[in-house]
C-alpha positions in Angstrom: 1.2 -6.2 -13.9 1.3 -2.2 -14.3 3.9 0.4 -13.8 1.9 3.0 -11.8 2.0 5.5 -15.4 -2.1 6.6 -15.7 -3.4 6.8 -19.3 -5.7 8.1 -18.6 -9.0 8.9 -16.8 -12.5 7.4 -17.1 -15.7 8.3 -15.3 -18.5 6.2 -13.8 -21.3 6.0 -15.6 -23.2 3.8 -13.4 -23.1 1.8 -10.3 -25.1 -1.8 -9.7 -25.0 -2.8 -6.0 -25.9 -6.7 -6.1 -25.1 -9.8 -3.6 -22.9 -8.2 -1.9 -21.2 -7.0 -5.5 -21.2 -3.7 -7.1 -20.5 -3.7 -10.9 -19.4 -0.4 -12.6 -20.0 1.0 -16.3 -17.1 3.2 -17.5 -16.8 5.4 -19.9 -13.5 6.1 -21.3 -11.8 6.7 -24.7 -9.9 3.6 -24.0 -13.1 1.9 -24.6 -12.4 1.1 -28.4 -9.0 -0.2 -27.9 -10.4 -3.2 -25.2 -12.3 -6.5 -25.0 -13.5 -8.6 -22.4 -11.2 -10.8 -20.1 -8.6 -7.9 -20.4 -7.3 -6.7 -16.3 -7.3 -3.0 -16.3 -5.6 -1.2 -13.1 -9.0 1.3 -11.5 -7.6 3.5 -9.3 -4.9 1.3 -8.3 -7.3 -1.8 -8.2 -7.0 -4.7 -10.9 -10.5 -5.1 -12.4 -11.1 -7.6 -15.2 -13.5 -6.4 -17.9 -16.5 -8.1 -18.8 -18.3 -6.2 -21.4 -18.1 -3.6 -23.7 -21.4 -1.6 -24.8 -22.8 1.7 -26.3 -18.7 3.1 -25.7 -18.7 2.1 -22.2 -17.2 -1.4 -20.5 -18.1 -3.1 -17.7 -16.4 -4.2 -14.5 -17.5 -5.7 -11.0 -15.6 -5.7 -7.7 -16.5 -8.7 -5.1 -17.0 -8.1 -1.8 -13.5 -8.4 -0.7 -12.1 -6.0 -3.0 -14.9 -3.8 -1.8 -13.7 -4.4 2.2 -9.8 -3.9 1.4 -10.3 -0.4 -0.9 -12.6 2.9 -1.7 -14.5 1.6 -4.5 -17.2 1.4 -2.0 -17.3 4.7 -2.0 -17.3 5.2 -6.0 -20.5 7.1 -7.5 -21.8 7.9 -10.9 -19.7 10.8 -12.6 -16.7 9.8 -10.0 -13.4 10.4 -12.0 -11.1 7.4 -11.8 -7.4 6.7 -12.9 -6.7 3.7 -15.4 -4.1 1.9 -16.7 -3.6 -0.7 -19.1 -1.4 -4.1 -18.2 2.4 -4.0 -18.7 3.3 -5.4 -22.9 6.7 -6.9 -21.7 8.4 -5.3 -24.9 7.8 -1.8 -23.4 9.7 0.5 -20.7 8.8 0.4 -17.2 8.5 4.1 -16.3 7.3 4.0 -12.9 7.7 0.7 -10.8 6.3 -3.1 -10.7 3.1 -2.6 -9.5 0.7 -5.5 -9.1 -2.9 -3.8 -8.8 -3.4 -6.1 -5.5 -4.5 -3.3 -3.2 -3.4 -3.2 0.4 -5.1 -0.8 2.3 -6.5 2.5 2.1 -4.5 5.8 3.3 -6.4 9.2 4.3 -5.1 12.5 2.7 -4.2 14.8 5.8 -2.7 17.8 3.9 -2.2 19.1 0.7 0.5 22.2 -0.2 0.0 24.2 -3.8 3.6 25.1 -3.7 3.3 26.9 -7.4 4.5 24.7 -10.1 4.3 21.6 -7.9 1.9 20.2 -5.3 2.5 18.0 -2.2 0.0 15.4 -0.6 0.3 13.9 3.3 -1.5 10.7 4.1 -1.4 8.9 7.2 -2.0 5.1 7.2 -2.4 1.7 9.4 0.9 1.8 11.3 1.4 -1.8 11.0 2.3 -0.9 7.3 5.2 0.7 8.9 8.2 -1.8 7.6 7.1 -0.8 4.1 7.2 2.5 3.9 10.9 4.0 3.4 12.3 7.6 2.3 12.7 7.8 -0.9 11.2 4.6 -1.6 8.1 3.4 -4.2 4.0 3.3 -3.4 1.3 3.1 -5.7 -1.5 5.4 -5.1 -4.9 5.5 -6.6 -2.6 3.6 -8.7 0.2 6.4 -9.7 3.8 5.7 -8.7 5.0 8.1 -6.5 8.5 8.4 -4.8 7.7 9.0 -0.8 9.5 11.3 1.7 9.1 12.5 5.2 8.0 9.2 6.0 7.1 8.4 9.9 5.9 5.0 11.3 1.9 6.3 10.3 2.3 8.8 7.6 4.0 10.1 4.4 4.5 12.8 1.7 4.2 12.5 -2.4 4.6 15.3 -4.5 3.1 16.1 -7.7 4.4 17.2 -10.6 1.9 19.3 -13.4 2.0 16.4 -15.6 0.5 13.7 -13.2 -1.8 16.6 -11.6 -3.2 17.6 -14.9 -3.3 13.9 -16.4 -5.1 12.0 -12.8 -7.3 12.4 -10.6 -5.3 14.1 -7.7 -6.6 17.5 -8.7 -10.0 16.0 -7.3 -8.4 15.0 -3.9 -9.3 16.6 -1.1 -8.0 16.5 2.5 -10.0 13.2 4.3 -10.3 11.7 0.8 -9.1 8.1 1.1 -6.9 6.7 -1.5 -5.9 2.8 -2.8 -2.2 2.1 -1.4 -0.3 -0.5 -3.1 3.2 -0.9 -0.9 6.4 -1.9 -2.7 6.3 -5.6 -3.8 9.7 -6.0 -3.6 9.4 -4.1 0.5 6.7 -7.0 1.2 8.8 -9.8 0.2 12.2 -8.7 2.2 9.3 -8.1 4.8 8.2 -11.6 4.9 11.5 -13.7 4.6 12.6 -11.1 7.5 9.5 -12.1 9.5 9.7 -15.7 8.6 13.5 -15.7 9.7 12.5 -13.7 13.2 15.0 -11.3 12.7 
């Protein structure tokens, strides 16, 4: 479990494409601090690591993480956003967020307004019912609080701090980005669903 507040940001160092699997070096100054079995959040996507080696660690991403997010399209020297898993004895700063990826959104506009910037995406509209003003998302694994949401699209703005301390100053418009929706939206979803209300 995560809260959708980066540490930091690594970079790939190296990219192994292999059954179907691609497994990723990554450098970081996090590196020290892990060992192996430990779930890291990569850009919004859990990741267990598996080795740790010459100040980089190893991860790998199965097929169907690989069909349901961008780390397809992850090269070497890509910058990434990580986070280390929730320690229950600390704050939650941003929301409950799961690292469990549920689709991808597409950057559609971006606004420097001076002292703040504000990303669009648009995304699969049957992800409608989870998307609310005002509400939580995880993107690229940040928590962000949405507005002018629509059936298909949204706005996030960005403060200085998360601009300067992520990777959204590498986003460009068509980028794609990990969405994680609400937990707590999918649920409400589901019993709602379930009742056929």
């Amino acid at each position: 479990m995560f809260t959708g507040v980066i540490e930091i940001t690594g970079i790939i160092s190296d990219v192994i494409a292999e059954n179907g699997n691609k497994t990723f070096w990554i450098s970081s100054s996090l590196t020290p601090e892990l060992k192996p079995d430990q779930s890291i959040s990569h850009n919004g996507v859990c990741l267990t690591v598996e080795e740790l080696k010459n100040g980089m660690y190893r991860v790998t991403a199965i097929a169907e993480t690989l069909s349901k997010t961008n780390l397809d399209t992850w090269t070497k020297g890509s910058s990434i956003n990580l986070e280390r898993c929730l320690a229950l004895k600390g704050r939650i700063d941003g929301h409950m967020v799961q690292g469990h990826v549920d689709t991808v959104s597409k950057c559609t506009d971006i606004r420097d307004l001076r002292g703040s910037w504000e990303y669009s995406f648009s995304f699969p509209g049957e992800y409608g019912s989870l998307v609310i003003e005002k509400g939580s998302i995880a993107l690229n694994g940040i928590s962000l609080t949405l507005f002018n949401v629509s059936n298909n699209s949204f706005t996030v703005a960005i403060i200085p701090y998360t601009y300067e301390h992520t990777n959204m100053n590498n986003l460009r418009i068509g980028d794609s980005v990990n969405v994680e929706f609400d937990m707590i939206g999918k649920y409400v979803n589901r019993i709602i669903s379930l009742q056929g209300i």
